[in-house]
C-alpha distance (Angstrom), angle and dihedral (degrees) to the residues before:
residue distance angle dihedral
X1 . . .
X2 3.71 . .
X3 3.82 112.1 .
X4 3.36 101.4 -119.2
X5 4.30 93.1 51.7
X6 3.68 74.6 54.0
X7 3.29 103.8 59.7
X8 4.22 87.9 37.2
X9 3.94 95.7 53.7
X10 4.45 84.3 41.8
X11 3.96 86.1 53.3
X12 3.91 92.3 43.9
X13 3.75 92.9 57.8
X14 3.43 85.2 52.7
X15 3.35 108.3 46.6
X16 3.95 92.1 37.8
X17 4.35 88.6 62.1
X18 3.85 89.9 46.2
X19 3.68 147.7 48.7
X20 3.10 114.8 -98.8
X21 4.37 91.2 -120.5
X22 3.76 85.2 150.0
X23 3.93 97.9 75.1
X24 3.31 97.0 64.6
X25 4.10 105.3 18.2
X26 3.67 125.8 119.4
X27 3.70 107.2 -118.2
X28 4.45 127.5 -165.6
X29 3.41 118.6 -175.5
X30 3.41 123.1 -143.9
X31 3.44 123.9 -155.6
X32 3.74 108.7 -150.9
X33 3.78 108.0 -147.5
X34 4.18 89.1 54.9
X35 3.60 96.1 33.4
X36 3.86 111.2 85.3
X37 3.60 134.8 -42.0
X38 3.39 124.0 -140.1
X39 3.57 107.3 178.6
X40 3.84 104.8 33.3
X41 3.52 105.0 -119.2
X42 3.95 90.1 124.5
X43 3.72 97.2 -103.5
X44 4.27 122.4 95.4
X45 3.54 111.7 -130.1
X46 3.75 145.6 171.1
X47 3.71 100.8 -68.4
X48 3.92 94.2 49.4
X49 4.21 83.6 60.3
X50 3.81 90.6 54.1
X51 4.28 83.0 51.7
X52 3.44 89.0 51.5
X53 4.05 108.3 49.7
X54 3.70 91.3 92.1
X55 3.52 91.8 62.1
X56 4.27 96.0 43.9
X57 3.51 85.9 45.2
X58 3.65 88.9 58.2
X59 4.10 87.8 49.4
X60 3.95 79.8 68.2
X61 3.72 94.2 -127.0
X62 3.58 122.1 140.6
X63 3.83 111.0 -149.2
X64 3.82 132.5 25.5
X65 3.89 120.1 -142.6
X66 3.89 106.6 -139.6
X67 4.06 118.0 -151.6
X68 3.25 117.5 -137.7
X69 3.90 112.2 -52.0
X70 4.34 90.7 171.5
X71 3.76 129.4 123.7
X72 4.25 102.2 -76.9
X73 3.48 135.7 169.0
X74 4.12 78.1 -140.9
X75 3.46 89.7 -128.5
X76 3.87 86.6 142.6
X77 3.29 92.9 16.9
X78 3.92 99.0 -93.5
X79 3.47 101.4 -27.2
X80 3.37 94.3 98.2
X81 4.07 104.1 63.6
X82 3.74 122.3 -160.6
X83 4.24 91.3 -169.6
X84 3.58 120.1 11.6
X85 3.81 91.6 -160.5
X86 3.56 88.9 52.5
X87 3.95 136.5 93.4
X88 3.81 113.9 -141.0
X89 4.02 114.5 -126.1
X90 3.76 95.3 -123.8
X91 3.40 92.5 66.6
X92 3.66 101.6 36.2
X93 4.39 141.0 -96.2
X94 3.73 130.6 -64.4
X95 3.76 85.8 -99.0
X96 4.14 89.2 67.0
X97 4.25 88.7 47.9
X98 3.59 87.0 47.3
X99 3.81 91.3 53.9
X100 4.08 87.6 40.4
X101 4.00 90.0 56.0
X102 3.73 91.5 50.5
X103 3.60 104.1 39.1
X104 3.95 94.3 47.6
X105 4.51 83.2 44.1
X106 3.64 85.4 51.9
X107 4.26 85.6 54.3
X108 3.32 96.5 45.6
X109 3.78 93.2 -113.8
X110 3.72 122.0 122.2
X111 3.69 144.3 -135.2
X112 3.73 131.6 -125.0
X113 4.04 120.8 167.6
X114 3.68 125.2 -143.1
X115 3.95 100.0 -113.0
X116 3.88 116.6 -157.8
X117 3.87 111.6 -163.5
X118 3.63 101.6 158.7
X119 3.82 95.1 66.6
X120 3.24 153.7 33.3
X121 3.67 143.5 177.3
X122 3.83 134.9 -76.9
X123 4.03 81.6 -128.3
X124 3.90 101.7 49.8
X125 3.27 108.6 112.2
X126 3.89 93.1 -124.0
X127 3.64 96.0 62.6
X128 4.45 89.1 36.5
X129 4.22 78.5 55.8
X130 3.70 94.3 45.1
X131 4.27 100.1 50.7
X132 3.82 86.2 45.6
X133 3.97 94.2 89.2
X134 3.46 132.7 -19.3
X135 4.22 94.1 -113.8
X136 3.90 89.3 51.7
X137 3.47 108.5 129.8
X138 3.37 97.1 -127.8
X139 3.75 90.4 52.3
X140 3.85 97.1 99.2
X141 3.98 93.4 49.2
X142 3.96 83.1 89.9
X143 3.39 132.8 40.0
X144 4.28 114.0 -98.0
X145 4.08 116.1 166.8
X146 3.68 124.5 177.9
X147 3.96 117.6 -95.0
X148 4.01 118.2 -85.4
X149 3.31 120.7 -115.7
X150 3.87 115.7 -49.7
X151 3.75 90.1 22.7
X152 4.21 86.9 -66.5
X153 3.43 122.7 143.9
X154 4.04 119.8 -74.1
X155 3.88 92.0 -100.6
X156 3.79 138.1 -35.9
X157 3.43 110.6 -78.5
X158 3.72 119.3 145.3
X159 3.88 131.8 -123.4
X160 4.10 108.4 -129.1
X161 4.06 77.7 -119.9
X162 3.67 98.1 60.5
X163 3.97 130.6 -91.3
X164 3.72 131.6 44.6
X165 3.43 115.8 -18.8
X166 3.51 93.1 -137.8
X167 3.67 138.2 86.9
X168 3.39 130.5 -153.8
X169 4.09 121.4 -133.9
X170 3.49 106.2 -158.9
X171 3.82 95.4 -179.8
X172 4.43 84.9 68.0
X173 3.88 98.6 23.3
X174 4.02 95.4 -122.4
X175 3.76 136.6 97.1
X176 3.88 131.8 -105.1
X177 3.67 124.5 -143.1
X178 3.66 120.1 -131.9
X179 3.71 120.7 168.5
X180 4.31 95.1 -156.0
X181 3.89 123.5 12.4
X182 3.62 121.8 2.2
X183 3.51 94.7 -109.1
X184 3.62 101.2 54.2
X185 4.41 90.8 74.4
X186 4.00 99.7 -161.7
X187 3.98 107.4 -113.8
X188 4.19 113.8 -123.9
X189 3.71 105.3 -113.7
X190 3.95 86.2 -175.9
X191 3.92 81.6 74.6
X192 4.36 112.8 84.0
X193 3.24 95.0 -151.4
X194 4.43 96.5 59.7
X195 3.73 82.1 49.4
X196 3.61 90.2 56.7
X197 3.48 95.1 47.8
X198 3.43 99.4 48.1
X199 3.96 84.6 53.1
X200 3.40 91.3 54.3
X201 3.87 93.3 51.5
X202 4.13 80.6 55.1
X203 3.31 91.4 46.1
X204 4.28 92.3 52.3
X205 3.91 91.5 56.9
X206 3.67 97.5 37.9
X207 4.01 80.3 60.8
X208 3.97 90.0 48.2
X209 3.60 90.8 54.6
X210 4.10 107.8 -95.0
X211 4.07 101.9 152.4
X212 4.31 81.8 -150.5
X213 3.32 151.6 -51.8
X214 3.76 145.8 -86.2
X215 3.89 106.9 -148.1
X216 3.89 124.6 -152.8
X217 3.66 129.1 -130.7
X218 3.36 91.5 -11.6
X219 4.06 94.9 165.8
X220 3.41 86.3 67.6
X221 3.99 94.4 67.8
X222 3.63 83.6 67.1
X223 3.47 107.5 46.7
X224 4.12 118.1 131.0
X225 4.15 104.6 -89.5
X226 4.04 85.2 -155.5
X227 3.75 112.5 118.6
X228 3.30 104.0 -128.3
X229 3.73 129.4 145.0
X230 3.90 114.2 -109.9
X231 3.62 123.8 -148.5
X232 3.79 120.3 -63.6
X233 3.66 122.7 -88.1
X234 3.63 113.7 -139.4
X235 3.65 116.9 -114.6
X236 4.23 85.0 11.3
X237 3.72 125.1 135.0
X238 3.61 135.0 150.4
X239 3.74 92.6 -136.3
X240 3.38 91.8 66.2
X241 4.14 98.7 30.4
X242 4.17 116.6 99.5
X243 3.21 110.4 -100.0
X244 4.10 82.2 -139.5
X245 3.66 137.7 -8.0
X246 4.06 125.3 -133.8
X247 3.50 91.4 -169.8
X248 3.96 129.1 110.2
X249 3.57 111.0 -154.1
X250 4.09 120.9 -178.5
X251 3.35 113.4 -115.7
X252 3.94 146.0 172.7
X253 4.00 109.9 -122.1
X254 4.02 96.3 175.2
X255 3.82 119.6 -171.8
């Protein structure tokens, strides 16, 4: 099945076993780290949201949109998730997003999780399974290509971050594809079984609750696997391109 009929006959399901409150809803997102701290160590965090729902409810809204909260290296800042059934220490334990669910339920408000199916991190244990050999069987739940001519990348795309958007792996002699930072390795949503998986991470926060989700970058599930060259970027070469970037810069990915 195609991904995107996936993701359309997923959504359906949804959609046909609730009302559709999300059409017209008021939404504020809440960025955890910025949000509220509740334990003064200089980083918001689960428990400062549950201080705060008297004042959001007062706002009038009627949902809040939750960045990513998941276990993360933070190399983007939560973007790129190490467990997506996981709750990252810096913001809290399941226990606290259990209390969050309830508290906001008991408010009336609801709770929809930024989802982030394009990517993972360098240090989920997916992608550590799939640069272990080349015949792993996770190796084809991201995208690897042979090196280009003189061991240069497969073509010229461009990471959203700036620079080649692939990386090289010395350890199995081919190239990963990763559409931002080098360690977020794009997952292959040609593949069944990351579809299923990422279903079944819906599927584990539907059951805690979540009324839905707000996916990232999710054009870039769909984008053509073909390795063809794209246009040239002025003042773009691969000589002078990183061949990977350690740095976390903020960004807006609307959508």
């Amino acid at each position: 099945m195609p991904p995107l009929e996936s993701w359309r006959r997923f959504a359906l399901d949804m959609t046909n076993s609730v009302r559709c409150w999300w059409r017209h809803g008021i939404f504020y997102q809440i960025y955890p780290r910025s949000f509220q701290d509740s334990n003064a160590d200089g980083v918001g965090d689960i428990a400062g949201i549950i201080e705060r729902l008297p004042y959001l409810l007062a706002l009038g809204i009627d949902a809040i949109w939750l960045s990513p909260v998941f276990l993360s290296p933070m190399a983007d800042f939560g973007y790129d998730i190490s467990d997506y059934t996981g709750i990252d220490p810096v913001f809290g334990t399941m226990e606290d997003f259990d209390a969050l669910i309830k508290a906001a339920h008991q408010s009336g408000l609801k709770i929809i999780l930024d989802l982030v199916p394009n990517h993972t991190s360098d240090q989920h244990p997916w992608f550590v399974e799939s640069r272990g050999s080349r015949d792993n069987p996770k190796r084809e739940w991201y995208i690897w290509h042979d090196q280009g001519p003189n061991g240069r990348p497969p073509n010229n795309w461009l990471s959203e971050f700036g620079g080649s958007a692939w990386e090289y792996d010395p350890a199995t002699r081919q190239y990963y594809y990763h559409a931002f930072l080098a360690q977020q390795p794009d997952l292959n949503w040609r593949n069944p079984a990351v579809r299923q998986a990422i279903q079944n991470v819906m599927r584990f926060w539907l059951g805690k609750g979540v009324d839905g989700f707000r996916v990232d970058v999710i054009w870039h599930t769909h984008q053509g696997f073909g390795i063809s060259r794209q246009p040239a970027q002025s003042g773009f070469s691969f000589r002078s391109a990183p061949a990977s970037t350690s740095s976390a810069p903020a960004h807006n990915r609307s959508g």
